[in-house]
N, C-alpha and C positions, 0 to 999 in steps of 0.2 A: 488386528490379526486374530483367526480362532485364535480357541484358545488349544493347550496343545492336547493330545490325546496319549492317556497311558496304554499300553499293552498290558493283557490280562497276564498273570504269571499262574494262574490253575490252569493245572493238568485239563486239557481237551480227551474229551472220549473219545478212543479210536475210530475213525472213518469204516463203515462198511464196505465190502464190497459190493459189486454190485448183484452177483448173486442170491447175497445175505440181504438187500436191501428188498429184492425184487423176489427175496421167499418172506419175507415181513411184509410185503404188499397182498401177498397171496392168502397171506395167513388173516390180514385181517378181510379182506375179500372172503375167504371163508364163513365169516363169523357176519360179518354183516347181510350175505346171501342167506345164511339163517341156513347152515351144511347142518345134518347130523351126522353122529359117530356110525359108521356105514355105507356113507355115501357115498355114489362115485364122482370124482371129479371128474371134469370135461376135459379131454383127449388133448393128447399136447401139441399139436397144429392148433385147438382152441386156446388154448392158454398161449401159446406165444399171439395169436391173431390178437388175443385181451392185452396182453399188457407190453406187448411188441418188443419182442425181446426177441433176440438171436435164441433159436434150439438150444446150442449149448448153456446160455444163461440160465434156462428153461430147465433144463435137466439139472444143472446144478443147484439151482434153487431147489429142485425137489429134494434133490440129494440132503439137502441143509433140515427140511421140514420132516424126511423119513429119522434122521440122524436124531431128531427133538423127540420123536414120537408121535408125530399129528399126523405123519399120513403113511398107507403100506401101499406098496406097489404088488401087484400079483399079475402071474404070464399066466398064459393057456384062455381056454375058453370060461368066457365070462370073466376074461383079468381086466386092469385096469389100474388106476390108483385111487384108492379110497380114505375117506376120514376116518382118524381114530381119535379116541376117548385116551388120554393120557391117564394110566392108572396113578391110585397115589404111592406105590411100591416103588414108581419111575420117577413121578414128581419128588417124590422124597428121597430118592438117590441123587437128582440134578443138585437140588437143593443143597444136599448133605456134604457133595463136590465145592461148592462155594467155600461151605464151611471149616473144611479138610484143614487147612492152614490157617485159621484163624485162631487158635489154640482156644479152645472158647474153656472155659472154667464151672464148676457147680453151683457157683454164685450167678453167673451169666444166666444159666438155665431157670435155674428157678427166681430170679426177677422177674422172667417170665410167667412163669406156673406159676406161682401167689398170686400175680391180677387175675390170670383170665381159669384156673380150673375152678375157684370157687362160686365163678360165676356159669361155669359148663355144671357143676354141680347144682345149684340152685336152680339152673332152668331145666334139669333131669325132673327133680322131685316131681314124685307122683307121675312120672309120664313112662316110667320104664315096666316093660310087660317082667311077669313071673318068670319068664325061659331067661329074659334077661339079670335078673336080678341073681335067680339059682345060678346063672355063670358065672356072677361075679363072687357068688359066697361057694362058687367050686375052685376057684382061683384062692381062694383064701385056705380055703384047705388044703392046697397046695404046700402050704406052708402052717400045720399045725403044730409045729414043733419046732425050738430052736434048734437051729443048722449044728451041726456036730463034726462036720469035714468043712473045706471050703470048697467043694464041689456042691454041697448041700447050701453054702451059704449062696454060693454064685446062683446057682438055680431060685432062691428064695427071692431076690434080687430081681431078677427078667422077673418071675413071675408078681412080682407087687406093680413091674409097673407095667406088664400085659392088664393087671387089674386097672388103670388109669388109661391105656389103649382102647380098652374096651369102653370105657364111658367114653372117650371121644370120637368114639363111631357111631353112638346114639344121637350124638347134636344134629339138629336140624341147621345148625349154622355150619357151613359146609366151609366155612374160611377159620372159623374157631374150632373144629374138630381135625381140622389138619392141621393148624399150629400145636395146638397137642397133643398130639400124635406126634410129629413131627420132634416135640421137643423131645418124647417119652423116651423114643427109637434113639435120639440122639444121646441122652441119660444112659440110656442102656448101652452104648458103645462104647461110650466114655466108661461106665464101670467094669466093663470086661478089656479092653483094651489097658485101662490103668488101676486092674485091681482091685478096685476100691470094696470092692467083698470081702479081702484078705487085713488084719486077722476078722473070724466072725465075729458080730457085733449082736449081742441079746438083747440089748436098750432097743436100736432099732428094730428087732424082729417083734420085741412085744410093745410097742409103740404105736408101729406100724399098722399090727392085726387090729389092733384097740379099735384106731381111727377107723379103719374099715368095715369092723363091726358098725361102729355105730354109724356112718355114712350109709349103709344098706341101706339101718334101721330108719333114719331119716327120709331117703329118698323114695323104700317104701311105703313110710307115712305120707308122703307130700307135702314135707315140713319142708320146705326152700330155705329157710332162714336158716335156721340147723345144719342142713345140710352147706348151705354157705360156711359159717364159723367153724364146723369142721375139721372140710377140706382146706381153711385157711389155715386154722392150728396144725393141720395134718403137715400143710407145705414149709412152715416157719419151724417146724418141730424137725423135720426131714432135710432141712437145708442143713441145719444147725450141725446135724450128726453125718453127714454125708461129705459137709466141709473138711470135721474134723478126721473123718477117712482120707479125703485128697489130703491133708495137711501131714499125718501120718504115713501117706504114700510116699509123698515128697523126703518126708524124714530119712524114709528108707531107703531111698533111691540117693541123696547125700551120703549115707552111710556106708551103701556100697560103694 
């Protein structure tokens, strides 16, 4: 006799429809026709002729791929429907939607930022122009003074890590300058959403400018190595006090 067969007991990923399936067909038809952001696609009697679908499937699929951001419909003369460039303002909101319910923690985040910003640091050195450098040491004086209100602190807060946004929009690595970014936006939600500015903290504030100071001063030398240990001390030193903020938040929040 065979022999007998188990049934798998993991969770199966939902079934598509067939709209959804047949706007994933299109989406990568886009990509492998080599579309750019501006194009117009071919007229929807051609797209149902290509992938023979009923009109309605047709327009619901587009409906699915306007919904993501890849493509805009426009009427009147010269309309049509055309490819778009998904900005990362949008990407990092879809993104951010996943995460919403994951309660994600300051420990979470910066597992992250310890591997990869020292390494977005290191391949900066010596590559960043004067206009960018004076941005970053105008962000720092932003914050030349410890905070005295906690509207002063919260402000000090967004702007250290507008200072770490800003280096990851210099990476030529277009998949490592959006996961930090990505993380920075998300750090900074988490500390205005949960406080964690409140009470103001001076360790971090003159900590903080320290490291920064001397990350310039590295990156304007084109010391990569420097600029590596750091950004590493910078993120192990930042975790440590950011924790003990959420840990002090939580207190709070028991207490009331």
């Amino acid at each position: 006799m065979p022999p007998a067969t188990t049934r798998s007991t993991e969770p199966q990923p939902p079934r598509l429809s067939r709209p959804a399936r047949v706007a994933e067909a299109i989406k990568d038809w886009i990509v492998q026709a080599h579309f750019s952001a501006g194009d117009r696609l071919p007229s929807e009697p051609e797209l149902i002729a290509r992938f023979g679908m009923a009109k309605s499937t047709i327009r619901e699929a587009m409906r699915i791929l306007e919904a993501q951001g890849l493509v805009k419909s426009r009427t009147g003369p010269g309309g049509g429907t055309f490819v778009l460039e998904v900005s990362k303002e949008r990407a990092r909101a879809l993104l951010g939607n996943y995460f919403y319910f994951k309660d994600l923690t300051i420990r979470d985040i910066y597992k992250l930022r310890r591997v990869l910003e020292p390494e977005l640091a290191a391949s900066l050195a010596g590559d960043l122009s004067e206009e960018v450098l004076g941005q970053l040491e105008a962000i720092i004086g932003e914050c030349d003074a410890p905070a005295e209100t906690l509207e002063e602190e919260r402000a000090q807060h967004i702007a250290s890590l507008k200072f770490h946004a800003l280096l990851a929009e210099q990476s030529d690595n277009a998949l490592l300058g959006f996961l930090i970014d990505f993380m920075v936006n998300m750090l900074s939600g988490l500390t205005v959403y949960r406080k964690l500015y409140e009470p103001p903290n001076e360790e971090l504030w003159r900590r903080g400018a320290a490291f920064h100071f001397d990350l310039i001063d590295a990156l304007r030398a084109g010391d990569a190595d420097t600029a590596r240990l750091v950004m590493r001390d910078h993120m192990e030193t930042a975790q440590k006090l950011m924790e003990a903020l959420e840990v002090e938040m939580q207190r709070r929040f028991i207490s009331e």
